[in-house]
C-alpha positions in Angstrom: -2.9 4.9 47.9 -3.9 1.1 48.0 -3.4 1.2 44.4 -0.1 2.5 44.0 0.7 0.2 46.5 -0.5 -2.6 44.7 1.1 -1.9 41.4 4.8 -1.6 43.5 4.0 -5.2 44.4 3.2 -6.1 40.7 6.4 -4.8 39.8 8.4 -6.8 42.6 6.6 -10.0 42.1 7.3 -9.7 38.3 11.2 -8.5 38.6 11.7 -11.3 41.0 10.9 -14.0 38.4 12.2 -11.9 35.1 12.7 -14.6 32.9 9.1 -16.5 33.9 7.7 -13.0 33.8 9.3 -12.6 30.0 8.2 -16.1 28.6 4.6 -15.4 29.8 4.7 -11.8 28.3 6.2 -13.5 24.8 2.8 -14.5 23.3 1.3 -10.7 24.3 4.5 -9.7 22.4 4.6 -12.0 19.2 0.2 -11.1 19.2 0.5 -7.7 19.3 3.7 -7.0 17.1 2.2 -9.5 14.4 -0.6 -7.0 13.9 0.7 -3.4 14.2 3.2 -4.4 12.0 1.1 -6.1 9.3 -1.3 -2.8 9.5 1.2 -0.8 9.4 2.7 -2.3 6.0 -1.2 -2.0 4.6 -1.5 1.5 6.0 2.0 2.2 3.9 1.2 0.6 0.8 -2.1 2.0 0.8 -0.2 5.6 1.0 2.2 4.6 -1.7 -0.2 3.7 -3.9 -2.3 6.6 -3.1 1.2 8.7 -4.2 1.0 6.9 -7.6 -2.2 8.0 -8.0 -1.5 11.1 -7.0 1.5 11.7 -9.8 -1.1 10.2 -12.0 -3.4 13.2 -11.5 -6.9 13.6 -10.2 -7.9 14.4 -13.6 -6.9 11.0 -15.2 -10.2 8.7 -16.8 -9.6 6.1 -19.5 -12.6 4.9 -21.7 -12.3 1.3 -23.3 -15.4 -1.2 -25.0 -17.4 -2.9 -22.4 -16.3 -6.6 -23.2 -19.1 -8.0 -21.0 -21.4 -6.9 -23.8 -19.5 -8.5 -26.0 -20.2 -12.1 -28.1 -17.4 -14.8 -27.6 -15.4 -11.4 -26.8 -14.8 -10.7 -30.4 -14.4 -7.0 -30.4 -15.4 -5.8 -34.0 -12.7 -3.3 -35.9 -15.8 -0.4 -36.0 -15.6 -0.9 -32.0 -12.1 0.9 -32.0 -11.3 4.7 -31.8 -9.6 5.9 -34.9 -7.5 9.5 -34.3 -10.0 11.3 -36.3 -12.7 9.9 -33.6 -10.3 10.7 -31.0 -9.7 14.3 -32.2 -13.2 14.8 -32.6 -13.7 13.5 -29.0 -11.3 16.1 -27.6 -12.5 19.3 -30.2 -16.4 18.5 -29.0 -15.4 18.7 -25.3 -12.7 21.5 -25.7 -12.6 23.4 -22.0 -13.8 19.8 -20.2 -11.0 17.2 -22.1 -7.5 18.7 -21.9 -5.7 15.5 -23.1 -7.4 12.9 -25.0 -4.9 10.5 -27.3 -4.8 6.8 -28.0 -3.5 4.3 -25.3 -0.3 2.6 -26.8 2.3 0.6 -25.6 4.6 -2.0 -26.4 8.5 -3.2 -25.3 11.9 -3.6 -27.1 15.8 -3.3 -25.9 18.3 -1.0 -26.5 22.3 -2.2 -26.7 24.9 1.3 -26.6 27.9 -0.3 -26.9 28.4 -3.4 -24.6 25.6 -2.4 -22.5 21.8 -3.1 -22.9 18.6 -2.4 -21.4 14.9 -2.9 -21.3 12.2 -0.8 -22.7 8.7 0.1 -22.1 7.9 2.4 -24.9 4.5 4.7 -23.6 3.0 6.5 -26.8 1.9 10.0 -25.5 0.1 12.7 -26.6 2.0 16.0 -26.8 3.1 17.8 -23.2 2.1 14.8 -21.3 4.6 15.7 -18.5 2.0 18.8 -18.0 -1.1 16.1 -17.1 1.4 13.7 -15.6 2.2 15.3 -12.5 4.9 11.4 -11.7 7.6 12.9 -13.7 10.0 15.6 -14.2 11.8 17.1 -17.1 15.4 17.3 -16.1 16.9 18.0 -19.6 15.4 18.7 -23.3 11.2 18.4 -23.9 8.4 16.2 -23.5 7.0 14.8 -27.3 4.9 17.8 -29.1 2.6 17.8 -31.4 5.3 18.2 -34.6 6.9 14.7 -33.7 3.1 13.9 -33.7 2.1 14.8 -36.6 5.6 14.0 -38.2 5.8 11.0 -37.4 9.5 11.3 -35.6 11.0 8.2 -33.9 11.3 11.0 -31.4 12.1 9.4 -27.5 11.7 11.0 -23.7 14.5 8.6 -22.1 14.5 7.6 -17.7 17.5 9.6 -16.4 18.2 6.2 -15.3 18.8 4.4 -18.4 20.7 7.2 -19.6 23.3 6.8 -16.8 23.2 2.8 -17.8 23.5 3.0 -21.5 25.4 6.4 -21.5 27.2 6.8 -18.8 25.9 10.5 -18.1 22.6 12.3 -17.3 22.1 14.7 -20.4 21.6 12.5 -23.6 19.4 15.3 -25.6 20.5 14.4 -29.0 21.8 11.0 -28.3 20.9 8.3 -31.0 19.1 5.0 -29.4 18.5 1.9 -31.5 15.6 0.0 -30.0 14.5 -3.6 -30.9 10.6 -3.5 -30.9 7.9 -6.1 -32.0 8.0 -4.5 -35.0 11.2 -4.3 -36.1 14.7 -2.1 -34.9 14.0 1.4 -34.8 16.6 4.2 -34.4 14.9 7.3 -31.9 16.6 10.8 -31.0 16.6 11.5 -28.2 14.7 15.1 -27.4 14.4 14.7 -23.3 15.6 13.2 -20.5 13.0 12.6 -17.2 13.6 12.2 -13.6 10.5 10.2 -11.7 10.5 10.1 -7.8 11.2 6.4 -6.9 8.5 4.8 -4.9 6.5 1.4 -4.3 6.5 0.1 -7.9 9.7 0.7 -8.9 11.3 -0.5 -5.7 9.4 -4.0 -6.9 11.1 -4.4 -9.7 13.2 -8.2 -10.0 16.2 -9.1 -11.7 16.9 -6.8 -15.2 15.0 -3.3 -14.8 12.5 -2.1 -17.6 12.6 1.9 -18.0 9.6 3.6 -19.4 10.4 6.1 -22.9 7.8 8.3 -24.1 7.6 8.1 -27.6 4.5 9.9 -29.6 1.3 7.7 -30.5 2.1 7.6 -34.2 5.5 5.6 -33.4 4.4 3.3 -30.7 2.8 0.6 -33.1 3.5 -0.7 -36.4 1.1 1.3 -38.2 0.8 5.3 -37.0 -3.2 5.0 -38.4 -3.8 2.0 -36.3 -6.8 2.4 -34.4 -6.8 1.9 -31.0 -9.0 0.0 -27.8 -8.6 3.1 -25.1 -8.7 6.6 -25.2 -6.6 7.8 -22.1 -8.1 11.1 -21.1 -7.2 14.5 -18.6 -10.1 16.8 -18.1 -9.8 20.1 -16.8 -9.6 21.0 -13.1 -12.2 21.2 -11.0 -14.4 18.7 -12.8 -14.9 15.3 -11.4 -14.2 12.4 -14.1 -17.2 10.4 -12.4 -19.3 12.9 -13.1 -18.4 13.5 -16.4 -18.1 10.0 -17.8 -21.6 8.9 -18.6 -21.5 11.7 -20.8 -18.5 11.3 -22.4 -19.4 7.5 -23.4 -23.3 8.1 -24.5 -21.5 10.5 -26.8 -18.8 7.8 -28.2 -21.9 5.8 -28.5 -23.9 8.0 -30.8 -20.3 8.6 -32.7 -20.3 5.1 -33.3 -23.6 3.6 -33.7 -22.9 1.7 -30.9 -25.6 0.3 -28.2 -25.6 2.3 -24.5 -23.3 0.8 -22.4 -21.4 -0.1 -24.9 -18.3 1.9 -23.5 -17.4 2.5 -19.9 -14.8 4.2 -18.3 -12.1 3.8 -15.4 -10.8 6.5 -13.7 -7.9 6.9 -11.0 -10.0 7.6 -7.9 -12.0 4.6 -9.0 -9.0 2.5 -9.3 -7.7 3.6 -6.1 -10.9 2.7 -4.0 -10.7 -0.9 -5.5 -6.9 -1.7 -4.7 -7.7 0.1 -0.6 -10.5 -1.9 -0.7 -8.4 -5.4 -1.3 -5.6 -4.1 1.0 -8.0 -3.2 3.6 -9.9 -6.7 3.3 -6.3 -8.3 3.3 -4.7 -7.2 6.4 -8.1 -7.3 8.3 -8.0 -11.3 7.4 -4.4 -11.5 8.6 -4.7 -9.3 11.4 -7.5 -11.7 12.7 -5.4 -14.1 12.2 -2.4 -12.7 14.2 -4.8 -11.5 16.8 -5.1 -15.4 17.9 -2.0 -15.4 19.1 -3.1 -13.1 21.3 -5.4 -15.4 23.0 -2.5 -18.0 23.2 -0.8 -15.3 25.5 -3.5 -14.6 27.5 -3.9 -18.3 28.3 -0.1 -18.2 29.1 -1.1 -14.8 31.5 -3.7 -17.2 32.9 -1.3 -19.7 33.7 1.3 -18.3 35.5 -1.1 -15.7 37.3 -2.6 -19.4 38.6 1.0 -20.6 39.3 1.5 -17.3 41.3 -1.1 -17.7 43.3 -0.4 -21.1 44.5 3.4 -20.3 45.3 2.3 -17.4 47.4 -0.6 -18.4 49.3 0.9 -17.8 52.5 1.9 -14.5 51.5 -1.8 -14.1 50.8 -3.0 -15.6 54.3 -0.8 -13.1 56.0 -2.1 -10.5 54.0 -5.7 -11.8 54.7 -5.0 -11.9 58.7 -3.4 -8.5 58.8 -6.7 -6.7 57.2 -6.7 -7.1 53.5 -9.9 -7.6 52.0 -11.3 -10.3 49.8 -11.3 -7.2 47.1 -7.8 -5.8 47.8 -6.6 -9.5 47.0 -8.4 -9.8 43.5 -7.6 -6.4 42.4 -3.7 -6.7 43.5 -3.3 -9.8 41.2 -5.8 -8.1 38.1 -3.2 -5.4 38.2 -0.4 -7.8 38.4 -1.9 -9.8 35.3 -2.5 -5.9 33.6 0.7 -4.9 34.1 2.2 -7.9 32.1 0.3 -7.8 29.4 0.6 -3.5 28.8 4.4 -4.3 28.8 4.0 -7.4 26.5 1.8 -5.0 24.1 4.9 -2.2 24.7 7.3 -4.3 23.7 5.1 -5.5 20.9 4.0 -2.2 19.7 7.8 -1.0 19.5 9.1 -4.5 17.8 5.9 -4.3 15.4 6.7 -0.8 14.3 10.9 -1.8 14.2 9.7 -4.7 12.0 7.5 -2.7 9.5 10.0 -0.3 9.2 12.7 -2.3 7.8 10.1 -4.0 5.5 9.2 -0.1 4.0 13.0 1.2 4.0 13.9 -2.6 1.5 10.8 -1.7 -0.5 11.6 2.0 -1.1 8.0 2.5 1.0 6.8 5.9 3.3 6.5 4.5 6.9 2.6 4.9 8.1 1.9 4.5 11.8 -1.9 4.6 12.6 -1.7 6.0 16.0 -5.0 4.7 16.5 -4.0 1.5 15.6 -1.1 1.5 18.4 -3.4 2.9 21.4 -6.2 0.0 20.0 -3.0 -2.5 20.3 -2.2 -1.5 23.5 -5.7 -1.3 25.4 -6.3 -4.6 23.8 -3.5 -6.4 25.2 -4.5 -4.7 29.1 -8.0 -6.2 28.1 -6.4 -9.7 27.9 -4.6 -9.2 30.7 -7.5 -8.1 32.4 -10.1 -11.0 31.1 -7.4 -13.5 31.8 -6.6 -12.6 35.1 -10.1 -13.0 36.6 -9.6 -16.4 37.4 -6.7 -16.4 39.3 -7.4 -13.7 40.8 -10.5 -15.0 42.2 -8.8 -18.3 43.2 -6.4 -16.0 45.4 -9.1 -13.7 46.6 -11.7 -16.5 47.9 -8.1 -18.4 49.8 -9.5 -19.0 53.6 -6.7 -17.3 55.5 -6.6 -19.8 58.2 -5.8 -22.6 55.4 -3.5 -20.6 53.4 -1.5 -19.9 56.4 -1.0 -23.4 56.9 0.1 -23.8 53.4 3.2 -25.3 52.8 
């Protein structure tokens, strides 16, 4: 009962001086809000990037030369896979390597009348769309194997850029001059793709670049040339880690090349290493945020001390009616609590407010740790508390007879 009637005289003593109560709370506030909303912006790009990965399928591995092994980094022409190699890759793992075709890219721009636009061109193996889970075939086909072998300035245009350069959605059969590195090319168009917009493309600055999947064969100068990565899909159920040592000793043997010579990346691999550099990022500027936290537990401190001196008659009365030296040092460790849980209240909610319009400019899923928000919150009535002490003790050890004299 003592308690309950302690924490009523918190919240009198801290409505009667609102505005001294809400400056002393403002460093609990700017602390705590500082750091739920900087966790919460890691804990959302870490789940956006986690949904790239995930359109990018579990399955995904890419094997390149070890360039540490290399001299002056001079990466000799036998080093590269040929398609033959790459074919012969794919035919002696047949089950375990769905999709195994050179990694090719390069950029150009497209002009359809008065309008232009920017180009990534991707060269893809045939059915890609079925290993890359990221997009979706809204009109016409992904590349085959025909335009493959063929040889066809073929093109899988962003629904986006169709809109841009055509003014409509379905382009299938639709002519697009591209200028590349090497030289204008003319593609048909045989599909048009929608791809769920997320973290990446929300980043993009000033003119956009879409990607268009072209096949391999048109996506260099040369449709022979060989090429520095195979980008691989094996089959479900089997883990690319697992798997990869096997598939470069083999490449190695292939091409009388020293072990280690070849490594691989893989998409769970990539993903640990970019959580690992958020993680170690907003743990720096958490800690870093979390000092504020100390400047408003001084603050507490020093209006708690303030407090005490402005009502030490209050607490002489107290004193002479009965009140224990206890009973005075807990009702001003609640008082100092109670300031700080509705600084990290106030905190939590701004935090989260201010996180959220970061995610909804950048396109970004909202993630909330609710562990992180119960941490916040305990935190700040732990300042509160540790701050308190003193003035609470400087209340509680008053002699009565002197604090009734008190002016």
């Amino acid at each position: 009962m003592l308690f309950i009637e302690n924490i009523k005289l918190a919240l009198i003593a801290i409505r009667s001086n609102k505005m001294r109560s809400f400056l002393t709370m403002l460093g609990i506030i700017i602390g705590i809000s500082s750091v739920i909303a900087i966790t919460s912006i890691g804990d959302s790009a870490k789940g956006a990037i986690s949904d790239e990965f995930e359109g990018m399928g579990a399955g995904y591995l890419y094997i390149y030369p070890n360039y540490a092994m290399l001299e002056d980094n001079y990466l000799p022409a036998e080093a590269l896979f040929s398609l033959d190699e790459i074919e012969a890759f794919r035919e002696r793992f047949e089950g375990e390597v769905l999709y195994a075709a050179p990694y090719r890219t390069t950029s150009g721009k497209a002009k359809v009348g008065r309008t232009d636009a920017k180009f990534s061109l991707y060269g893809v193996g045939p059915d890609y769309d079925d290993f890359y889970k990221a997009i979706h075939m809204e009109y016409g086909r992904m590349v085959n194997s025909k335009d493959i072998e063929a040889v066809k300035p073929m093109a899988v245009v962003d629904i986006r850029a169709a809109k841009k350069l055509f003014g409509k959605e379905n382009i299938v059969g639709e002519k697009i001059a591209i200028e590349t590195y090497f030289g204008l090319r003319e593609f048909s168009v045989v599909g048009v793709y929608s791809q769920k917009k997320s973290f990446l493309s929300g980043l993009s600055f000033g003119e956009p670049t879409y990607t268009c999947y072209v096949p391999f064969t048109v996506a260099s100068y040369d449709p022979e040339e060989p090429s520095y990565y195979i980008e691989t899909y094996v089959a479900p159920g089997i883990d690319p880690v697992t798997v990869s040592d096997k598939y470069c000793r083999w490449l190695e043997r292939l091409k009388k090349q020293e072990e280690g010579f070849y490594i691989v990346e893989t998409a769970q691999a990539q993903l640990d290493q970019i959580n690992g550099i958020l993680g170690k990022l907003a743990i720096a500027i958490g800690a870093i945020a979390a000092i504020s936290l100390l400047v408003g537990g001084i603050g507490i401190m020093n209006i708690m001390l303030v407090s005490v001196t402005e009502r030490t008659r209050e607490i002489g009365i107290r004193k002479s009616l009965g009140a224990r030296t206890k009973d005075i040092l807990t009702q001003f460790l609640i008082e100092a609590m109670i300031l700080s849980v509705i600084g990290g209240i106030i905190g939590t909610a701004l935090g989260i407010g201010i996180a959220g319009i970061g995610m909804a400019v950048t396109h970004m899923r909202l993630v909330i740790n609710p562990f992180t928000v119960l941490i916040a919150v305990l935190f700040s009535a732990a300042v509160g508390l540790l701050f308190g002490v003193f003035p609470a003790k400087k209340a509680a050890r008053l002699d009565p007879i002197e604090a009734l004299r008190y002016e």
